[in-house]
PDB file with SEQRES, HELIX, SHEET and CRYST1 records, atoms N, CA, C and O in Angstrom:
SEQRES   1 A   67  UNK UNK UNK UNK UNK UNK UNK UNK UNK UNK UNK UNK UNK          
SEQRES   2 A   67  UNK UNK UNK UNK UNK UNK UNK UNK UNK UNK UNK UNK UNK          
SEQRES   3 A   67  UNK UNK UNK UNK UNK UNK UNK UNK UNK UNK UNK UNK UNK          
SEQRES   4 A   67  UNK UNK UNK UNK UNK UNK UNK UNK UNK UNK UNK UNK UNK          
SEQRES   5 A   67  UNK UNK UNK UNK UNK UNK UNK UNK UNK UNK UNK UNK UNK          
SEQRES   6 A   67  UNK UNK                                                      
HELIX    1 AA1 UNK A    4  UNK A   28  1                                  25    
HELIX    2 AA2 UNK A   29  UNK A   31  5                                   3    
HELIX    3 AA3 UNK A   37  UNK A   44  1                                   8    
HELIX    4 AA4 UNK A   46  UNK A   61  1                                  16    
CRYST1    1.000    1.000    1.000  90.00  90.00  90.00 P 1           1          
ATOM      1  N   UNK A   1       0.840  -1.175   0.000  1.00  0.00           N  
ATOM      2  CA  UNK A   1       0.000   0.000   0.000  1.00  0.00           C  
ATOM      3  C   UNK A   1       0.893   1.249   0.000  1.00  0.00           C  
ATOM      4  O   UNK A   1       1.665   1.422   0.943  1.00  0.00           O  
ATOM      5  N   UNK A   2       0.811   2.304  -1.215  1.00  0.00           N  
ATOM      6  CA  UNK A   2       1.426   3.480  -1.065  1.00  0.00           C  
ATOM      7  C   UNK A   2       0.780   4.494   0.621  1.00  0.00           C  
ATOM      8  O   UNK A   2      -0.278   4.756   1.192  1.00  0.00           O  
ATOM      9  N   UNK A   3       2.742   4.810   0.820  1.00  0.00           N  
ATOM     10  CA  UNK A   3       2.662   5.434   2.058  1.00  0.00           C  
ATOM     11  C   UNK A   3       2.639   7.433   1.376  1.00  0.00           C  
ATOM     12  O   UNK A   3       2.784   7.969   0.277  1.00  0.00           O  
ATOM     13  N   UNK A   4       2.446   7.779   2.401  1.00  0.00           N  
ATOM     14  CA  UNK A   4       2.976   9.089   2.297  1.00  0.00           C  
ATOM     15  C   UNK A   4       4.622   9.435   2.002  1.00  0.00           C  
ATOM     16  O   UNK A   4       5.118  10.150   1.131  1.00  0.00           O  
ATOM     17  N   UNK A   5       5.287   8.605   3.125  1.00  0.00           N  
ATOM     18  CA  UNK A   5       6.457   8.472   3.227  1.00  0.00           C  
ATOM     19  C   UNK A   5       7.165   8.155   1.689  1.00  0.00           C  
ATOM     20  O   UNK A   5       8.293   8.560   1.408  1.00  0.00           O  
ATOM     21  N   UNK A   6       6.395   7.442   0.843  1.00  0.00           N  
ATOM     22  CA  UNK A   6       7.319   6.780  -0.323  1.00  0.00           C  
ATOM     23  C   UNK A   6       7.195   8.151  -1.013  1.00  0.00           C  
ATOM     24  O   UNK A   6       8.257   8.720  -1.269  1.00  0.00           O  
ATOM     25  N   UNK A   7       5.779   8.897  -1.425  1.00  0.00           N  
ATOM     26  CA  UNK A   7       5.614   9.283  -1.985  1.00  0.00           C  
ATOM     27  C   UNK A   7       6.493  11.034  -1.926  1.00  0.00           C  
ATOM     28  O   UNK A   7       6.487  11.895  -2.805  1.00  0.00           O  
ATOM     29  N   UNK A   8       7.183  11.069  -0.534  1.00  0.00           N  
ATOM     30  CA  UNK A   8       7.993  12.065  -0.108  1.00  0.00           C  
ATOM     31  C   UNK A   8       9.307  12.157  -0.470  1.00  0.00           C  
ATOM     32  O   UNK A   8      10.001  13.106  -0.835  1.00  0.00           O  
ATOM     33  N   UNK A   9       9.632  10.373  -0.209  1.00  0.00           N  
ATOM     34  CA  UNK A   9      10.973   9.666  -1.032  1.00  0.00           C  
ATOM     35  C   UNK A   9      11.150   9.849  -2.356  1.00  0.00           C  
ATOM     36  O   UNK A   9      12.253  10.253  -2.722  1.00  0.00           O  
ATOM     37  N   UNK A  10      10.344   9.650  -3.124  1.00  0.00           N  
ATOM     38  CA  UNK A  10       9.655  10.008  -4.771  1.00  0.00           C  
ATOM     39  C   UNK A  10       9.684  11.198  -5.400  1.00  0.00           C  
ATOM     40  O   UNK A  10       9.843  11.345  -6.612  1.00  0.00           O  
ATOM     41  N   UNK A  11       9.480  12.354  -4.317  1.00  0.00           N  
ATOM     42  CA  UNK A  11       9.777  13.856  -4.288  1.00  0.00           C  
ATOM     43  C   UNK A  11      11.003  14.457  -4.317  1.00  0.00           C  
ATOM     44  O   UNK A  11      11.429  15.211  -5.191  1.00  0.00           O  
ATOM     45  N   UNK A  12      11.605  14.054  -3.224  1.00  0.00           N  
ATOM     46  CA  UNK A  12      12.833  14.127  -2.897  1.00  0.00           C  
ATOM     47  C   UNK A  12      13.872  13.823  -3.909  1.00  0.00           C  
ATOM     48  O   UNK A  12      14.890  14.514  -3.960  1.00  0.00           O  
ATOM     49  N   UNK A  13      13.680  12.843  -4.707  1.00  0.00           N  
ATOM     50  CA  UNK A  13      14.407  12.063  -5.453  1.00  0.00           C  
ATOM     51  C   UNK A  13      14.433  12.622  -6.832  1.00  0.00           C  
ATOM     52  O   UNK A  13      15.431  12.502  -7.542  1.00  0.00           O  
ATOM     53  N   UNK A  14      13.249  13.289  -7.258  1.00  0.00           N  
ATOM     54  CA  UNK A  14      12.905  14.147  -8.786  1.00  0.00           C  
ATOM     55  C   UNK A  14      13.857  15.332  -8.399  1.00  0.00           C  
ATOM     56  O   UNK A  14      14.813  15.672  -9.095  1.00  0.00           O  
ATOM     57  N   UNK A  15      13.465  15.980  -7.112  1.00  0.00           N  
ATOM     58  CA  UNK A  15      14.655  17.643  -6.861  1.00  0.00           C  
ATOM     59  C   UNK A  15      15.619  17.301  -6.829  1.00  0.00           C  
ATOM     60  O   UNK A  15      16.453  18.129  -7.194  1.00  0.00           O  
ATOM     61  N   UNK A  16      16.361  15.379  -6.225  1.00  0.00           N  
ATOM     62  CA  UNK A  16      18.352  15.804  -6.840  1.00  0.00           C  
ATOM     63  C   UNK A  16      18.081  15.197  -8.161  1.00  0.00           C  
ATOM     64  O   UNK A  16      18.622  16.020  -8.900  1.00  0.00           O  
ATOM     65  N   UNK A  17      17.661  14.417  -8.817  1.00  0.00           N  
ATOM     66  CA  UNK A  17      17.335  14.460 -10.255  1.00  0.00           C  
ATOM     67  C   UNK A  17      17.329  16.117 -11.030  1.00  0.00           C  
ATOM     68  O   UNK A  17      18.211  16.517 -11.789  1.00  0.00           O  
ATOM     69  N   UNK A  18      16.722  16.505 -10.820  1.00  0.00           N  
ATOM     70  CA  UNK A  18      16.707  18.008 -11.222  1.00  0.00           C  
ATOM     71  C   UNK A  18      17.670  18.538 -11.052  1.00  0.00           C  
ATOM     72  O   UNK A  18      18.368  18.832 -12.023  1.00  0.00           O  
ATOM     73  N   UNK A  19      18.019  18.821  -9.895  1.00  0.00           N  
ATOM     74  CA  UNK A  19      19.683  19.525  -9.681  1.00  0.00           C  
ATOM     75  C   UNK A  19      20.713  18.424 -10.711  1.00  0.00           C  
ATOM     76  O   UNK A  19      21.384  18.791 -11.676  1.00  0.00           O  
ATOM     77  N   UNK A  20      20.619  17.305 -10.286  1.00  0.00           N  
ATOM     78  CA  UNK A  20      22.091  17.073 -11.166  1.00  0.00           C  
ATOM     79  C   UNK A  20      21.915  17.189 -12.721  1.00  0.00           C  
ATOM     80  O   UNK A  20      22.866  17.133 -13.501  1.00  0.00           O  
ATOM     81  N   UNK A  21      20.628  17.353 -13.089  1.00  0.00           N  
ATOM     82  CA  UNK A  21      20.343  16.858 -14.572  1.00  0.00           C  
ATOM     83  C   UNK A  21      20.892  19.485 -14.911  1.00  0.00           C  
ATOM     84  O   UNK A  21      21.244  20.137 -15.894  1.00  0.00           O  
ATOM     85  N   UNK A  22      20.720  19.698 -14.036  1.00  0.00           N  
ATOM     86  CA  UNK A  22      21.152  21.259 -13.917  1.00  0.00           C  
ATOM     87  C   UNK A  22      22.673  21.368 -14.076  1.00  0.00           C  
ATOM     88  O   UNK A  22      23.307  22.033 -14.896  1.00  0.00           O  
ATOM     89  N   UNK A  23      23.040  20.693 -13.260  1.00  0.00           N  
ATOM     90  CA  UNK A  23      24.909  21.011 -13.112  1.00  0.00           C  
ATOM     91  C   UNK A  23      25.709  19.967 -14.392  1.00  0.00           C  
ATOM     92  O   UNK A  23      26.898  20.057 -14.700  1.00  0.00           O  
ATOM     93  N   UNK A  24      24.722  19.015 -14.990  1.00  0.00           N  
ATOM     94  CA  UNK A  24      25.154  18.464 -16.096  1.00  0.00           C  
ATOM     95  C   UNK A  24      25.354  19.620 -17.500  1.00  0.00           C  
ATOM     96  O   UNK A  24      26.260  19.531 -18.328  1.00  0.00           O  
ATOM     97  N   UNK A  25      24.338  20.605 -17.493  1.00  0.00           N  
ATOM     98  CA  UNK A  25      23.965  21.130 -18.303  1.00  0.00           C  
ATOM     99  C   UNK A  25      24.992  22.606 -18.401  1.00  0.00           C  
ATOM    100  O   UNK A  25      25.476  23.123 -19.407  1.00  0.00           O  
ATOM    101  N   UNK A  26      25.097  23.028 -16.959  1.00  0.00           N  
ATOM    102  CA  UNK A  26      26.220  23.909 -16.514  1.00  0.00           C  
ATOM    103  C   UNK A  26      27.284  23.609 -17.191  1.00  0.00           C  
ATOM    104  O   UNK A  26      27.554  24.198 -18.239  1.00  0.00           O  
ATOM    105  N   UNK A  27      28.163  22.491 -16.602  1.00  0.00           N  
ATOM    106  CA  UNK A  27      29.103  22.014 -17.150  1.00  0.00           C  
ATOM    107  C   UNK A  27      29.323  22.008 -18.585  1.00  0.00           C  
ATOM    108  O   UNK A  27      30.219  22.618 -19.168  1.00  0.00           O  
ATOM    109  N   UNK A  28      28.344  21.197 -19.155  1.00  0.00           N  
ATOM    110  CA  UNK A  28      28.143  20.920 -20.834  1.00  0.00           C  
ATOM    111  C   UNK A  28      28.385  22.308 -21.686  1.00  0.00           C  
ATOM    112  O   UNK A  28      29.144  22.452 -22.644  1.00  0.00           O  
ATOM    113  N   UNK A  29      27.318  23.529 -20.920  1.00  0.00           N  
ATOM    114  CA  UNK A  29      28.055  24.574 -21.654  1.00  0.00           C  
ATOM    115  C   UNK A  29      29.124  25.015 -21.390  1.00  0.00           C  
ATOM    116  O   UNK A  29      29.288  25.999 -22.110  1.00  0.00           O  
ATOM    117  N   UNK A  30      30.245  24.806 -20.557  1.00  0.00           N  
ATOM    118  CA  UNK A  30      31.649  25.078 -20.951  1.00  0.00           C  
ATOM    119  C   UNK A  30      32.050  24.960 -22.169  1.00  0.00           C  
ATOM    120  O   UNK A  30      32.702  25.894 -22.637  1.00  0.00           O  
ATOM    121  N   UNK A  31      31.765  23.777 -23.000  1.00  0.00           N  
ATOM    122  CA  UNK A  31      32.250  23.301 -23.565  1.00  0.00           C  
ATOM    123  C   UNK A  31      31.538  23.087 -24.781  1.00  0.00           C  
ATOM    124  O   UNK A  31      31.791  22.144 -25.531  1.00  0.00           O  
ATOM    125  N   UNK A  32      30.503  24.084 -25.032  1.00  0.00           N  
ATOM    126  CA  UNK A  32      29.718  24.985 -26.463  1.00  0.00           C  
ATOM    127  C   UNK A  32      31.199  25.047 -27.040  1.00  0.00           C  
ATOM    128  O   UNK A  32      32.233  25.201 -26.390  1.00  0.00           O  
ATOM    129  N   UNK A  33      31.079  24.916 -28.207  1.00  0.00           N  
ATOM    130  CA  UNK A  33      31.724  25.791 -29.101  1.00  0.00           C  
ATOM    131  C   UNK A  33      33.509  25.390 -28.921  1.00  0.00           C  
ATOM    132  O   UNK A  33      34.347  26.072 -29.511  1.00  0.00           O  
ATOM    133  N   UNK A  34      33.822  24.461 -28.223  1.00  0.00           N  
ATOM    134  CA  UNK A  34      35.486  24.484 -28.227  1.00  0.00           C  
ATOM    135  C   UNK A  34      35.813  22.609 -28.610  1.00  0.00           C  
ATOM    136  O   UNK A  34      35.230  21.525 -28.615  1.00  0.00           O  
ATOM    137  N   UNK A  35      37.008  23.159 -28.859  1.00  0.00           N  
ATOM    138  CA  UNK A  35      37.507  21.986 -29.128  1.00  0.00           C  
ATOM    139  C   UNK A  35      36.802  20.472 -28.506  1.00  0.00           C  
ATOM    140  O   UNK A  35      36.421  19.462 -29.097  1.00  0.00           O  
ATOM    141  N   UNK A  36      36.831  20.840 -27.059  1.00  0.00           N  
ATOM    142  CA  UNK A  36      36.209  19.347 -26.232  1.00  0.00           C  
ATOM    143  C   UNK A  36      34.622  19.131 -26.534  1.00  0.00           C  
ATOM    144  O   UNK A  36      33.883  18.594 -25.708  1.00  0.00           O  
ATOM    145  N   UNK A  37      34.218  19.555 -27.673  1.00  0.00           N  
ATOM    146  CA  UNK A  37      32.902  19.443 -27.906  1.00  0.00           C  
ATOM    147  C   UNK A  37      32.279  17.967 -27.769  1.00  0.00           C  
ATOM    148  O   UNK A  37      31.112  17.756 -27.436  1.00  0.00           O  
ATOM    149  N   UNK A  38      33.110  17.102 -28.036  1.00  0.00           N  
ATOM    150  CA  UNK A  38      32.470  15.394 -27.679  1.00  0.00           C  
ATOM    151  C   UNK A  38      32.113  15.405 -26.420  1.00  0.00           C  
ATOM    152  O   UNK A  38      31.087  14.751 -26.228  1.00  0.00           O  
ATOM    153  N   UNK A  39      32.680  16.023 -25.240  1.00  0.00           N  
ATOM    154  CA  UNK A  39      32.455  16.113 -23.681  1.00  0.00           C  
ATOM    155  C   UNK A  39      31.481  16.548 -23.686  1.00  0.00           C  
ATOM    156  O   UNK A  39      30.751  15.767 -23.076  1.00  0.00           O  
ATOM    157  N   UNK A  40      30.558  17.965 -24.245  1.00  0.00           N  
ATOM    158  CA  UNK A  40      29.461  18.460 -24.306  1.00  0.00           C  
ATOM    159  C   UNK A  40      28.621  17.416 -25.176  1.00  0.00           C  
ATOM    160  O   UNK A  40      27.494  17.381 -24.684  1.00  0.00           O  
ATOM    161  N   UNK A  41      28.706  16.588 -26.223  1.00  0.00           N  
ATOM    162  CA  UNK A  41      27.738  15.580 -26.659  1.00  0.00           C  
ATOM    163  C   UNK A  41      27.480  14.832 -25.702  1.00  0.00           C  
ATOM    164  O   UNK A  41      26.363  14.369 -25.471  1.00  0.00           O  
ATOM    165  N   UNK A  42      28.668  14.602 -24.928  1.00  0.00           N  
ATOM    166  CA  UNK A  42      28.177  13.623 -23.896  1.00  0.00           C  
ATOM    167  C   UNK A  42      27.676  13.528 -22.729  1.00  0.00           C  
ATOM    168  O   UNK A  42      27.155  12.606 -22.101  1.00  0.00           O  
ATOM    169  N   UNK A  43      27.992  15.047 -22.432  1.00  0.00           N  
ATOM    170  CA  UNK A  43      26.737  15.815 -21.124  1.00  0.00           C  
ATOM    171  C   UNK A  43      25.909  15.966 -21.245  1.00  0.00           C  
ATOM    172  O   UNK A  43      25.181  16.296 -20.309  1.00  0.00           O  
ATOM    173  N   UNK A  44      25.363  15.786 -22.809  1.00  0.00           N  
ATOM    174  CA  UNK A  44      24.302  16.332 -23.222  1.00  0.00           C  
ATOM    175  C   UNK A  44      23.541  15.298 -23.794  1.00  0.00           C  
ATOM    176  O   UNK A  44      22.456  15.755 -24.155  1.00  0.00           O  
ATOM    177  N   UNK A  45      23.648  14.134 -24.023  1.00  0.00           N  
ATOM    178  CA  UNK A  45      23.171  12.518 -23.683  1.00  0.00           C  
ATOM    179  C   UNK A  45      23.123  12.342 -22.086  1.00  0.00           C  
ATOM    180  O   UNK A  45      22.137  11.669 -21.784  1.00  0.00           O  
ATOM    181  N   UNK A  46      23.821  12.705 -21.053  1.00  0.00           N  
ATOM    182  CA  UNK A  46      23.608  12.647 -19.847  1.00  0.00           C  
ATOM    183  C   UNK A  46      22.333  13.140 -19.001  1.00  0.00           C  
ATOM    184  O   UNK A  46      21.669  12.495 -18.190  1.00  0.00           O  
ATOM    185  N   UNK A  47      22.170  14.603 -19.466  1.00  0.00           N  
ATOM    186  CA  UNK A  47      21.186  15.119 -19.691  1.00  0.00           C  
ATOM    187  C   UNK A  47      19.786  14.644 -19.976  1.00  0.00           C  
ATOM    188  O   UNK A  47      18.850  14.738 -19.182  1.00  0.00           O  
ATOM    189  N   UNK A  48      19.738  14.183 -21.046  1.00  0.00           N  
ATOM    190  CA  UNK A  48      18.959  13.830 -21.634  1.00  0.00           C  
ATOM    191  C   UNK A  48      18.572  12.237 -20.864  1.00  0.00           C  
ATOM    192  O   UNK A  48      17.366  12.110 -20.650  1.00  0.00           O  
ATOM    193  N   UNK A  49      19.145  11.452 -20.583  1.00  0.00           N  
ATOM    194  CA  UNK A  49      19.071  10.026 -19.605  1.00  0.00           C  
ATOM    195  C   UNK A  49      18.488  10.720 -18.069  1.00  0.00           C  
ATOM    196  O   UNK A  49      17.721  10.034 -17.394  1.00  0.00           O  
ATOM    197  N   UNK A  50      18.776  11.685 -17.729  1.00  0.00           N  
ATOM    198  CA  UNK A  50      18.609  12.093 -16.199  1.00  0.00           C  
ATOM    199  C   UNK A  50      16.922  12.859 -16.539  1.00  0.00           C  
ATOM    200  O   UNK A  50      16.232  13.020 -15.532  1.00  0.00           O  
ATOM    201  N   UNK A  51      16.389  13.242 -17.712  1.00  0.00           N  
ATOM    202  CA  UNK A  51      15.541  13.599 -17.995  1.00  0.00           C  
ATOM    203  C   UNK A  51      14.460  12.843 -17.787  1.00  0.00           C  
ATOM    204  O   UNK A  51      13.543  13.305 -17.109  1.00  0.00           O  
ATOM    205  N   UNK A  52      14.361  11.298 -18.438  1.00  0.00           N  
ATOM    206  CA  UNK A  52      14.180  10.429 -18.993  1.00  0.00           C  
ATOM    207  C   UNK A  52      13.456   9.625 -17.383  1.00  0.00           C  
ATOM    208  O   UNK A  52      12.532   8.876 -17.065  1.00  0.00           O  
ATOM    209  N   UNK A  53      14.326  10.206 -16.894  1.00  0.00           N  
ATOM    210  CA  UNK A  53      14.572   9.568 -15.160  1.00  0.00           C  
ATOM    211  C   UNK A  53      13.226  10.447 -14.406  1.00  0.00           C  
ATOM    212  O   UNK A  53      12.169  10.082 -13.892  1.00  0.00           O  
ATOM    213  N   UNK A  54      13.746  11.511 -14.591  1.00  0.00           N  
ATOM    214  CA  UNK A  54      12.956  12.593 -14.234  1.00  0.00           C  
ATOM    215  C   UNK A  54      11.098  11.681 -14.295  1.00  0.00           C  
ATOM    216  O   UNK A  54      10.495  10.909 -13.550  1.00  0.00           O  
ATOM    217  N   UNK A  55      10.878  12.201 -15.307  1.00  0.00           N  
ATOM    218  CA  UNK A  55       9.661  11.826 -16.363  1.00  0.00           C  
ATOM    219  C   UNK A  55       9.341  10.055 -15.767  1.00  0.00           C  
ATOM    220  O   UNK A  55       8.128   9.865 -15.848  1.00  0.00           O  
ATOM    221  N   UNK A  56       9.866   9.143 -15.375  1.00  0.00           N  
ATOM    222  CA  UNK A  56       9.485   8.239 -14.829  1.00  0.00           C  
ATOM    223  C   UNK A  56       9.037   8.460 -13.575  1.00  0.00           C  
ATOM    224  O   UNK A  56       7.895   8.147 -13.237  1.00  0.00           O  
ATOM    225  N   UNK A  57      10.108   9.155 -12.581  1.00  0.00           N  
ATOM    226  CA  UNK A  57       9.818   9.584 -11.720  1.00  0.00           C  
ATOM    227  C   UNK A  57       8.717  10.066 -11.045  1.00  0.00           C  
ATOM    228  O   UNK A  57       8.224   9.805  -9.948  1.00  0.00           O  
ATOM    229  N   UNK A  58       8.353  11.059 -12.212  1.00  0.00           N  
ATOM    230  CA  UNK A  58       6.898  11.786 -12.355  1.00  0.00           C  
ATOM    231  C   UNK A  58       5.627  11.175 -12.196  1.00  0.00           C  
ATOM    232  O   UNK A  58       4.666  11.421 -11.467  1.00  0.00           O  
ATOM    233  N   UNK A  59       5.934  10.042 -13.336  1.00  0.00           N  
ATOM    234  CA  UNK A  59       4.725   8.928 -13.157  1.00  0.00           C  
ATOM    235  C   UNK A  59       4.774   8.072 -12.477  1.00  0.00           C  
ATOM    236  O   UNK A  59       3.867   7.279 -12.730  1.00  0.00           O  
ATOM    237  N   UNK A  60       5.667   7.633 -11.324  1.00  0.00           N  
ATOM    238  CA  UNK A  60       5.511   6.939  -9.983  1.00  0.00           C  
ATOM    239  C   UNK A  60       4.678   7.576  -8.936  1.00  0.00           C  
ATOM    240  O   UNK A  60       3.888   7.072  -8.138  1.00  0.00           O  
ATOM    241  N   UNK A  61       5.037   8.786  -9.127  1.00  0.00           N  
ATOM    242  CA  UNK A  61       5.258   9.894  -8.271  1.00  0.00           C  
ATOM    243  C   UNK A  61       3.159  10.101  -8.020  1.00  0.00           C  
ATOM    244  O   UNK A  61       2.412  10.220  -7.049  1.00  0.00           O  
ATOM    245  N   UNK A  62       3.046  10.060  -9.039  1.00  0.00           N  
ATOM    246  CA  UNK A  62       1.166  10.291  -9.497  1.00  0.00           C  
ATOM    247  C   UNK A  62       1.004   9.272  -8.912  1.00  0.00           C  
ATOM    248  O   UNK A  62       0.276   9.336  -7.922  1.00  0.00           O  
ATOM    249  N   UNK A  63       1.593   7.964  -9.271  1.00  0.00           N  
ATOM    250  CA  UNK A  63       0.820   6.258  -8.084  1.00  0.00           C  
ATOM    251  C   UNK A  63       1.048   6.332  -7.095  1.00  0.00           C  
ATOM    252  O   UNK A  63       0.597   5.443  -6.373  1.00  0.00           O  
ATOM    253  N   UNK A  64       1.792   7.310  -6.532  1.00  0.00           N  
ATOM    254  CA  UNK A  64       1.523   6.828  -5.124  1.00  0.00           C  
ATOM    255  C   UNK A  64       1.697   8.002  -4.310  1.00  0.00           C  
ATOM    256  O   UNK A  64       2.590   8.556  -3.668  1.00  0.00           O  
ATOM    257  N   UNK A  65       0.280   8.184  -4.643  1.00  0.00           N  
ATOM    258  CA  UNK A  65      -0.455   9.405  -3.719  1.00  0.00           C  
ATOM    259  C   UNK A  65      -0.341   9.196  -2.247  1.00  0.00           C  
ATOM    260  O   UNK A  65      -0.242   8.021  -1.891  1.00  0.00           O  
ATOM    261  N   UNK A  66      -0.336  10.033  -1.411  1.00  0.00           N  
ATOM    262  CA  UNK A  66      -0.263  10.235  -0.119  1.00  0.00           C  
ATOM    263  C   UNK A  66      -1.404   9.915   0.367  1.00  0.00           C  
ATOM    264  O   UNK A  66      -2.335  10.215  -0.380  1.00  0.00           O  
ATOM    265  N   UNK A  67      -1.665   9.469   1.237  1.00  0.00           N  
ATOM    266  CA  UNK A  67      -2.706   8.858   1.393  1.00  0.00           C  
ATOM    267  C   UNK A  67      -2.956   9.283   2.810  1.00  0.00           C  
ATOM    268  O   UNK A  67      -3.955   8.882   3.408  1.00  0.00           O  
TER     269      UNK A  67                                                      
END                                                                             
Protein backbone atom coordinates (compact mmCIF):
# COMPACT_ATOMS: atom_id res chain seq x y z
CA UNK A 1 0.00 0.00 0.00
CA UNK A 2 1.43 3.48 -1.06
CA UNK A 3 2.66 5.43 2.06
CA UNK A 4 2.98 9.09 2.30
CA UNK A 5 6.46 8.47 3.23
CA UNK A 6 7.32 6.78 -0.32
CA UNK A 7 5.61 9.28 -1.99
CA UNK A 8 7.99 12.06 -0.11
CA UNK A 9 10.97 9.67 -1.03
CA UNK A 10 9.66 10.01 -4.77
CA UNK A 11 9.78 13.86 -4.29
CA UNK A 12 12.83 14.13 -2.90
CA UNK A 13 14.41 12.06 -5.45
CA UNK A 14 12.91 14.15 -8.79
CA UNK A 15 14.65 17.64 -6.86
CA UNK A 16 18.35 15.80 -6.84
CA UNK A 17 17.34 14.46 -10.25
CA UNK A 18 16.71 18.01 -11.22
CA UNK A 19 19.68 19.52 -9.68
CA UNK A 20 22.09 17.07 -11.17
CA UNK A 21 20.34 16.86 -14.57
CA UNK A 22 21.15 21.26 -13.92
CA UNK A 23 24.91 21.01 -13.11
CA UNK A 24 25.15 18.46 -16.10
CA UNK A 25 23.96 21.13 -18.30
CA UNK A 26 26.22 23.91 -16.51
CA UNK A 27 29.10 22.01 -17.15
CA UNK A 28 28.14 20.92 -20.83
CA UNK A 29 28.05 24.57 -21.65
CA UNK A 30 31.65 25.08 -20.95
CA UNK A 31 32.25 23.30 -23.57
CA UNK A 32 29.72 24.99 -26.46
CA UNK A 33 31.72 25.79 -29.10
CA UNK A 34 35.49 24.48 -28.23
CA UNK A 35 37.51 21.99 -29.13
CA UNK A 36 36.21 19.35 -26.23
CA UNK A 37 32.90 19.44 -27.91
CA UNK A 38 32.47 15.39 -27.68
CA UNK A 39 32.45 16.11 -23.68
CA UNK A 40 29.46 18.46 -24.31
CA UNK A 41 27.74 15.58 -26.66
CA UNK A 42 28.18 13.62 -23.90
CA UNK A 43 26.74 15.81 -21.12
CA UNK A 44 24.30 16.33 -23.22
CA UNK A 45 23.17 12.52 -23.68
CA UNK A 46 23.61 12.65 -19.85
CA UNK A 47 21.19 15.12 -19.69
CA UNK A 48 18.96 13.83 -21.63
CA UNK A 49 19.07 10.03 -19.60
CA UNK A 50 18.61 12.09 -16.20
CA UNK A 51 15.54 13.60 -17.99
CA UNK A 52 14.18 10.43 -18.99
CA UNK A 53 14.57 9.57 -15.16
CA UNK A 54 12.96 12.59 -14.23
CA UNK A 55 9.66 11.83 -16.36
CA UNK A 56 9.48 8.24 -14.83
CA UNK A 57 9.82 9.58 -11.72
CA UNK A 58 6.90 11.79 -12.36
CA UNK A 59 4.73 8.93 -13.16
CA UNK A 60 5.51 6.94 -9.98
CA UNK A 61 5.26 9.89 -8.27
CA UNK A 62 1.17 10.29 -9.50
CA UNK A 63 0.82 6.26 -8.08
CA UNK A 64 1.52 6.83 -5.12
CA UNK A 65 -0.46 9.40 -3.72
CA UNK A 66 -0.26 10.23 -0.12
CA UNK A 67 -2.71 8.86 1.39
Amino acid sequence: MPSTSDHAELSTLRSQLDDLAQRVVAVADHYRDTPDSAIMAELDATERSLGAALRTLARATSIVEPR
